[in-house]
C-alpha positions as CSV (number, residue, x, y, z in Angstrom):
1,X,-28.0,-54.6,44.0
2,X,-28.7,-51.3,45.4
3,X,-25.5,-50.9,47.0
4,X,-23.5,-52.1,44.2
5,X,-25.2,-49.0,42.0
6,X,-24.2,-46.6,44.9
7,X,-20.9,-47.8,45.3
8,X,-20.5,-47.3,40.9
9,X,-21.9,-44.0,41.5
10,X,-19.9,-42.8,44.2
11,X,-16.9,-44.5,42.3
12,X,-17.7,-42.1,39.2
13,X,-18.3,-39.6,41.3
14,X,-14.8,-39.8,43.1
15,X,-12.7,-39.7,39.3
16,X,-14.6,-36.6,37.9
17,X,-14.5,-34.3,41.0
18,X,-10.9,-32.5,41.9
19,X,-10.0,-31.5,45.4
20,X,-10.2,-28.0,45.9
21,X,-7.1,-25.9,46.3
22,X,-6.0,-24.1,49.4
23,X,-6.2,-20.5,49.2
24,X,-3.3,-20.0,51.1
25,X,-0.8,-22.4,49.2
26,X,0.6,-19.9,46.3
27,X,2.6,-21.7,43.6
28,X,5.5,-19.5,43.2
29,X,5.5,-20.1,39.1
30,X,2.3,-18.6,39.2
31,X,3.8,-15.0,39.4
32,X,6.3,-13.7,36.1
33,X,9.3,-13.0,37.4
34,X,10.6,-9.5,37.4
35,X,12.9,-9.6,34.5
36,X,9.8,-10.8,32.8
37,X,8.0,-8.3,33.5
38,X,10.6,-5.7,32.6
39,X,11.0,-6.7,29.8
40,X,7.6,-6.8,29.0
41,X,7.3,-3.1,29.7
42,X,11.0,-2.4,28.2
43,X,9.3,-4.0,25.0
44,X,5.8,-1.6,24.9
45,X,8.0,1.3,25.6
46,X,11.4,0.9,23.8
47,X,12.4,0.7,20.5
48,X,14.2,-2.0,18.7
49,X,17.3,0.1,18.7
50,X,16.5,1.7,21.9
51,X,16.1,-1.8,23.6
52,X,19.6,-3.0,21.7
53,X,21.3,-0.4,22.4
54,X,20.9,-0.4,26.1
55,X,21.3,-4.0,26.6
56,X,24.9,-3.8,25.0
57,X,25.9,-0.6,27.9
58,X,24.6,-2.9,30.3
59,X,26.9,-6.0,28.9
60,X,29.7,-3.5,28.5
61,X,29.0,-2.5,32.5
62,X,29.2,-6.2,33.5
63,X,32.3,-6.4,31.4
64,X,33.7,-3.9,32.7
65,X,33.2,-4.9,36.5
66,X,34.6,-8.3,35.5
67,X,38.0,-7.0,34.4
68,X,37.9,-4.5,37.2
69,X,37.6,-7.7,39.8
70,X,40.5,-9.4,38.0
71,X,42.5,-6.5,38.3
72,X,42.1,-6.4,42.2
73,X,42.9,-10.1,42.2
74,X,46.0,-9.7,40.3
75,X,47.6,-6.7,42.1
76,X,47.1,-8.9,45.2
77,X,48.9,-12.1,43.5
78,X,51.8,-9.4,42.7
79,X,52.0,-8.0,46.1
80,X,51.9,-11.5,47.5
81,X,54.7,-12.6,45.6
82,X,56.8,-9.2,45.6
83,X,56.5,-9.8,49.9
84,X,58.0,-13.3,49.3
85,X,61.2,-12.6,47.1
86,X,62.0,-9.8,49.0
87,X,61.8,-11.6,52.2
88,X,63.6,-14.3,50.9
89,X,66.9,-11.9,49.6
C-alpha cells in the first residue's frame, strides 16, 4: 500500500515539475531583430513626418536601384542582339 502512495506521489510529482533549461541553448526568437529595434528607437526619436518622410527617400533609393539594374540588363540584351545581326549581314 505503501508503494502504491509513493509511486502516486512521485507520479504527481513528475507532471508539475519542468526540466530545467540549458543555459547554453539560446532560442534565437528570444532576441528583436534589428529592424525591430530600429524602429523602436526611429519611433522615440522621430517624428511622424520625420519617420514618413524618410521611409519614402529610402523606397525612392530602392526604386531607384531597381530601374538602374534593369537598365544594365537591357543595354546587355541590345548589345547581344546588335553583335548577332551584324554578324549575320
Amino acid at each position: 500500500m505503501q508503494a502504491a502512495t509513493r509511486q502516486v506521489r512521485t507520479a504527481a510529482q513528475a507532471r508539475h515539475t519542468r526540466p530545467v533549461p540549458d543555459i547554453r541553448e539560446v532560442r534565437a526568437d528570444a532576441f528583436p531583430r534589428v529592424t525591430d529595434a530600429l524602429r523602436a528607437v526611429e519611433s522615440l526619436l522621430l517624428g511622424g513626418g520625420q519617420r514618413t518622410a524618410r521611409r519614402n527617400a529610402w523606397t525612392s533609393v530602392l526604386e531607384d536601384r531597381r530601374r538602374a539594374k534593369d537598365r544594365v540588363e537591357a543595354q546587355y540584351v541590345l548589345e547581344a542582339v546588335a553583335d548577332r545581326t551584324s554578324r549575320a549581314t
